[in-house]
C-alpha positions as CSV (number, residue, x, y, z in Angstrom):
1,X,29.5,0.5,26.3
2,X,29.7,3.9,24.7
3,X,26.4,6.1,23.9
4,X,26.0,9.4,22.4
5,X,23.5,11.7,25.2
6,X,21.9,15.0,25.2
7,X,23.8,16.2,28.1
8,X,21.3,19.5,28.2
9,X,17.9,20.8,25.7
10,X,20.7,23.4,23.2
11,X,22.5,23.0,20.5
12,X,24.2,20.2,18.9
13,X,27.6,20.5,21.3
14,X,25.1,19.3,24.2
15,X,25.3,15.5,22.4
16,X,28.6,14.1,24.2
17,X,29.6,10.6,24.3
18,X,29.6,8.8,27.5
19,X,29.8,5.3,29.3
20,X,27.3,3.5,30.3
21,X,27.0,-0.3,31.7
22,X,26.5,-2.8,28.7
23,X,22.7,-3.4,28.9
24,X,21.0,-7.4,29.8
25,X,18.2,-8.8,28.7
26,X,14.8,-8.8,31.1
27,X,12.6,-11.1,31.0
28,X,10.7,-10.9,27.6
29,X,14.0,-8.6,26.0
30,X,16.9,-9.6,23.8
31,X,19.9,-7.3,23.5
32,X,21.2,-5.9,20.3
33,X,24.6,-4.8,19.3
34,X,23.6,-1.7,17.5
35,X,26.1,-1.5,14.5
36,X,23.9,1.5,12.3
37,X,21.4,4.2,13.3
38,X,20.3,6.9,11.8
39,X,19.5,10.8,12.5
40,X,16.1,11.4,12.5
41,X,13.9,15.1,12.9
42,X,12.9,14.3,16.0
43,X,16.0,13.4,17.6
44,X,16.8,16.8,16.4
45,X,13.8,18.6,17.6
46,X,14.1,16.9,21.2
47,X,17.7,17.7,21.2
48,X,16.8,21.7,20.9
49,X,14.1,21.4,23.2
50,X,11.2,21.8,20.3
51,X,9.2,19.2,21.1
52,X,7.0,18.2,23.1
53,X,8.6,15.4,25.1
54,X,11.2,18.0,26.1
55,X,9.1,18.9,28.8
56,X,8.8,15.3,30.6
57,X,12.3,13.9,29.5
58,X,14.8,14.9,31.9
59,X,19.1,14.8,30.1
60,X,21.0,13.0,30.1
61,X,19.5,10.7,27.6
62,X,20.2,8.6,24.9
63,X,18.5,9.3,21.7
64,X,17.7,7.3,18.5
65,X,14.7,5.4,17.2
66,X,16.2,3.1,14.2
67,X,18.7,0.3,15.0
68,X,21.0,-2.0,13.1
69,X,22.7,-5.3,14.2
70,X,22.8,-8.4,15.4
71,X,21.1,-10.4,18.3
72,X,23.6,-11.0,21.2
73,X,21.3,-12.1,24.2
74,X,18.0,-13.3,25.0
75,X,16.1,-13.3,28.0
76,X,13.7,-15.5,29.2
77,X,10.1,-15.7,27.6
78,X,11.6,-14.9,24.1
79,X,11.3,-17.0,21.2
80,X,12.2,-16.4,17.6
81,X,15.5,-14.9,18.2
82,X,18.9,-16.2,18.7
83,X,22.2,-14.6,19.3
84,X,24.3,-13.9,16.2
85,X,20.6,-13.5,14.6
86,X,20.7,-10.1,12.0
87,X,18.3,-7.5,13.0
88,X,16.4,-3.6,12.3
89,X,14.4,-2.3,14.6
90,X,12.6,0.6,15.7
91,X,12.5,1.6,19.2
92,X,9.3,3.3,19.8
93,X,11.0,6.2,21.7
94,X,8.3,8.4,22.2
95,X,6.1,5.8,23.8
96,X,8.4,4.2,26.0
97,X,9.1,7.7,27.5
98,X,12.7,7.9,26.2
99,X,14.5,5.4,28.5
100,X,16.1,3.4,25.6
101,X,17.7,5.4,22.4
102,X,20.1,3.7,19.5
103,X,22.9,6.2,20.0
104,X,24.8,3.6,21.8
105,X,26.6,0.4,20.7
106,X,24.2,-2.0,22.5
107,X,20.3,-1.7,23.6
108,X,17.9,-4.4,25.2
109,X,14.9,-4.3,23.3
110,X,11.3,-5.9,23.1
111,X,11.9,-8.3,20.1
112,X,8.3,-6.6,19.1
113,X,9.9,-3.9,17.8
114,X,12.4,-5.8,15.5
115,X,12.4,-8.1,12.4
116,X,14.9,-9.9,10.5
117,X,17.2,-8.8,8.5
118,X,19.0,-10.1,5.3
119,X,22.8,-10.7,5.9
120,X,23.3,-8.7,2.1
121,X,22.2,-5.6,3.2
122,X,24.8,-3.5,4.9
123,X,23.9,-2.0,8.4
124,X,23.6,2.0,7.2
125,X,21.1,1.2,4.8
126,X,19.1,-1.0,7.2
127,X,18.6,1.6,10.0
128,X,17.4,3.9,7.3
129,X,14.4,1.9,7.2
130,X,12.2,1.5,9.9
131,X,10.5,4.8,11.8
132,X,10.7,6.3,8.0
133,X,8.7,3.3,5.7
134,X,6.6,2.4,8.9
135,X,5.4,5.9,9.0
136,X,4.5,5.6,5.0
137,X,3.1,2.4,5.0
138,X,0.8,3.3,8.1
139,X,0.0,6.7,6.7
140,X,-1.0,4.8,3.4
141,X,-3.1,2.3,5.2
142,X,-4.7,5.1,6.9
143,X,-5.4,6.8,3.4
144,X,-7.3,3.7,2.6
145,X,-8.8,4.4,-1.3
146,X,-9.1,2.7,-4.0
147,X,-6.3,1.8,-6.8
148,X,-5.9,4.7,-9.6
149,X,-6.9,7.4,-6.8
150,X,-4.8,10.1,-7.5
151,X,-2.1,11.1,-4.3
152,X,0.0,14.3,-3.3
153,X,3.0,13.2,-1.6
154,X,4.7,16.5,-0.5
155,X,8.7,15.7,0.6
156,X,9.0,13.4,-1.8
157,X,12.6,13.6,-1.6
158,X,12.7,13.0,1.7
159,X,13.2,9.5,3.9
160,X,9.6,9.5,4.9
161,X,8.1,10.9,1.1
162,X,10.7,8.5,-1.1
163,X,9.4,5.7,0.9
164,X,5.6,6.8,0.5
165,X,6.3,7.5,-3.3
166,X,7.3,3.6,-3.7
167,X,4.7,2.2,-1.8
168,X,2.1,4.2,-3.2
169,X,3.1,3.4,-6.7
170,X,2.4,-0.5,-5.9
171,X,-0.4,-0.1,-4.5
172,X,-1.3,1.5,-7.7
173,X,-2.0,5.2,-7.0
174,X,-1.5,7.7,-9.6
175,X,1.3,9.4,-7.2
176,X,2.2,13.4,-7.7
177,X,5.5,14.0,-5.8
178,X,6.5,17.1,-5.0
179,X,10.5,17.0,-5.4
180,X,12.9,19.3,-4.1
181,X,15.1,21.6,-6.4
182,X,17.8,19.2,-8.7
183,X,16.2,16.1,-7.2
184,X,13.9,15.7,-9.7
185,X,15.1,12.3,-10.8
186,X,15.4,10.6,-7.6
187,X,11.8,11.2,-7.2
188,X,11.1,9.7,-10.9
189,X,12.9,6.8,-10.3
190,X,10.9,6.0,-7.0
191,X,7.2,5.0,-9.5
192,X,6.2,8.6,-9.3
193,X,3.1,9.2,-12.0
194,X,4.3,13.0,-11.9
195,X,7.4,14.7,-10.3
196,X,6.7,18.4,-9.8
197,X,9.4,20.9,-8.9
198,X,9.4,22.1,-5.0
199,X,8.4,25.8,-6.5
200,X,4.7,24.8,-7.6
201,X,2.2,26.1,-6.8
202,X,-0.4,23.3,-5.4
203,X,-3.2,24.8,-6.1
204,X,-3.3,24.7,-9.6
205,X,-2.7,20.7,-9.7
206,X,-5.8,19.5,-8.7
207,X,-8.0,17.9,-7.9
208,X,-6.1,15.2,-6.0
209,X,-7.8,12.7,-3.5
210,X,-5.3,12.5,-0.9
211,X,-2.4,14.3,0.2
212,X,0.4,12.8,2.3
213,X,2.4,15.3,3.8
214,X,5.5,14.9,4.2
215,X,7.7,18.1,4.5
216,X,5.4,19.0,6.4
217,X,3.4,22.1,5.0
218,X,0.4,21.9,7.3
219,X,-2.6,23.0,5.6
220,X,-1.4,24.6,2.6
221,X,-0.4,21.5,1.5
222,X,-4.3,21.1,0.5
223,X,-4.9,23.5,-1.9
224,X,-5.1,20.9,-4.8
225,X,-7.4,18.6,-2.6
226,X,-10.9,17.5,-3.4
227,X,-14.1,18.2,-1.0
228,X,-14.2,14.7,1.0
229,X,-10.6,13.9,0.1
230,X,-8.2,13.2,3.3
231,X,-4.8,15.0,4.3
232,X,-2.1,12.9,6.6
233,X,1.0,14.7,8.0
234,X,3.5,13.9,9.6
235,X,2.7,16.6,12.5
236,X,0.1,18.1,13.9
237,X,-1.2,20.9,11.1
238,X,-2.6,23.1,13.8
239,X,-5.6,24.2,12.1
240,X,-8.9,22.3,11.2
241,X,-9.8,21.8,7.2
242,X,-12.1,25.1,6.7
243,X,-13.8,22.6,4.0
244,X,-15.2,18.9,3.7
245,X,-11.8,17.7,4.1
246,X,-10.5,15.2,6.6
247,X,-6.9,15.8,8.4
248,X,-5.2,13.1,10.4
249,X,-2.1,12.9,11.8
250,X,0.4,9.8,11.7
251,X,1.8,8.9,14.9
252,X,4.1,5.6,13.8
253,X,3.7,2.6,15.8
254,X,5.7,-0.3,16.3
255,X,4.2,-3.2,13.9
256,X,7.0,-6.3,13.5
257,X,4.7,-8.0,10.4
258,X,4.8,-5.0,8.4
259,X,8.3,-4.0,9.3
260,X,9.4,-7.9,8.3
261,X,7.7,-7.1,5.4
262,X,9.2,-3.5,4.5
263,X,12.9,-5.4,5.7
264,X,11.5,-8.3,2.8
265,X,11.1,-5.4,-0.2
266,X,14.4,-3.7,1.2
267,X,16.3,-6.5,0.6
268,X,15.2,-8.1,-2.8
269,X,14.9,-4.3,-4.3
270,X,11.2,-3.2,-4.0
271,X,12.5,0.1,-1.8
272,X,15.2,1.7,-2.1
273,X,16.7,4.1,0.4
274,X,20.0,6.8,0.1
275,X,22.5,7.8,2.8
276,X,24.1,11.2,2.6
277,X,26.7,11.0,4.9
278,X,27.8,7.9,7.7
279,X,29.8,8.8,10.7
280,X,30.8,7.2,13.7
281,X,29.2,7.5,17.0
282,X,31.5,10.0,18.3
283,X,30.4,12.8,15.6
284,X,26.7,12.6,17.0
285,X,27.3,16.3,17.5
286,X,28.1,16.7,13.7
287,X,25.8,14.8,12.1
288,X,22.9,17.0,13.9
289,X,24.5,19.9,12.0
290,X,24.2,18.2,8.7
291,X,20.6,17.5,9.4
292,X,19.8,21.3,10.9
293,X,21.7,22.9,7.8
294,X,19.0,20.8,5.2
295,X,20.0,20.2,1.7
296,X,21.0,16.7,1.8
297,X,20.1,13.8,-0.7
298,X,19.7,10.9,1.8
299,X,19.8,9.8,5.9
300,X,22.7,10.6,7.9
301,X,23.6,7.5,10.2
302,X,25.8,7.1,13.0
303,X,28.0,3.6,13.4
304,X,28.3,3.0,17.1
């Protein structure tokens, strides 16, 4: 099969395709023939050698967390899944240590980290979906306050922030999303209470309960927030609240119920999601440049 590797920590050129053998099912696995995933910042990141896990993942590897496609094996100990069934998944890269990625047209996976998939959504928009609204449903959960608490989503036009903006909205927070410039209605049309432009100045908003962060800002994405009220981001903010404040950081985990779920509200039109650009697998290389050069309205996937 054909995969898309970091041949060397550098640039985009460094992502080459390759061969490697078509992957089998363990014991416990089902194979997947990938047919969409999606660029994410921390396939990016990895590829430059900016995060952490550069130090302990050795290239060549292949990258990728979200997957797309249908079930083509199963192992033993495996039930509920058949081959030909439709599938998204996340592979929980970072945890596993990086020795399964989605660049590549085929991946044995636990079926843990998939759910079902309706047959009338198309395969781009799919892989959009499951690293990005697991991240905002989990960062909600971990938000935890009441209906009609008001909530800072910063990156709202983001994958990660659009997602959090919709789910927020039904779970009935009064949502402030902070939009970037000429993406104002996107925003709007994802429940937000209030869009506000990218240029404003958070501090004069307040006071807000929660802030999701999204971008992420680190802690100057609190300026607006309340004493006792709770900031998640999406990284680390390197800095402890100098107030009554409480930061967390969301580190997404695999959850099949809640993706089944998120895959449910995909597909009968409760979240919504927006590609930029789709490219086969052999333009890995290019759609990392889209992704470095910023600016774009939606996910960049790769079709293996």
């Amino acid at each position: 099969m054909e995969v898309a590797e970091v041949t060397a920590y550098g640039g985009p050129e460094v992502l080459r395709l390759a061969e490697r053998p078509d992957p089998s099912p363990a014991p416990g696995e089902v194979v997947v023939r990938i047919r969409a995933t999606d660029v994410n910042p921390t396939d990016v990141g990895l590829r430059a050698g900016q995060h952490p896990m550069a130090r302990q993942l050795e290239p060549p590897y292949v990258p990728g967390w979200d997957l797309a496609g249908e079930v083509t094996a199963v192992g033993s100990e495996v039930s509920g899944y058949a081959p030909g069934d439709r599938v998204v998944g996340m592979i929980p890269f970072g945890r596993i240590g990086g020795r399964v990625g989605a660049y590549a047209q085929a991946a044995a996976v636990d079926p843990a980290w998939l759910a079902p998939m309706a047959s009338d959504i198309d395969d781009p928009t799919a892989a959009t979906l499951p690293l990005n609204a697991l991240t905002a449903r989990q960062a909600l959960d971990l938000i935890a306050l009441p209906a009609e608490s008001t909530l800072l989503v910063t990156g709202a036009s983001g994958a990660v922030g659009g997602f959090a903006v919709q789910l927020a909205a039904r779970d009935g927070y009064r949502v402030l999303a902070q939009a970037s410039t000429d993406d104002e209605d996107w925003v709007a049309s994802l429940g937000a209470t209030e869009v506000l432009p990218r240029s404003t100045d958070l501090a004069t908003i307040g006071p807000v309960d929660a802030v999701l962060d999204a971008v992420p800002l680190g802690p100057s994405s609190t300026a607006s927030l309340r004493d006792g009220g709770i900031a998640i981001f999406t990284r680390p903010p390197g800095a402890e609240p100098d107030r009554d404040l409480r930061f967390e950081t969301i580190f997404v985990q695999t959850d099949p119920d809640a993706l089944r779920s998120l895959a449910t509200d995909l597909a009968e039109g409760r979240l919504r999601s927006r590609i930029a650009e789709v490219l086969p697998l052999a333009q890995a290389a290019r759609a990392h440049e889209l992704n470095e050069a910023g600016g774009l309205r939606g996910k960049v996937v790769l079709t293996p």
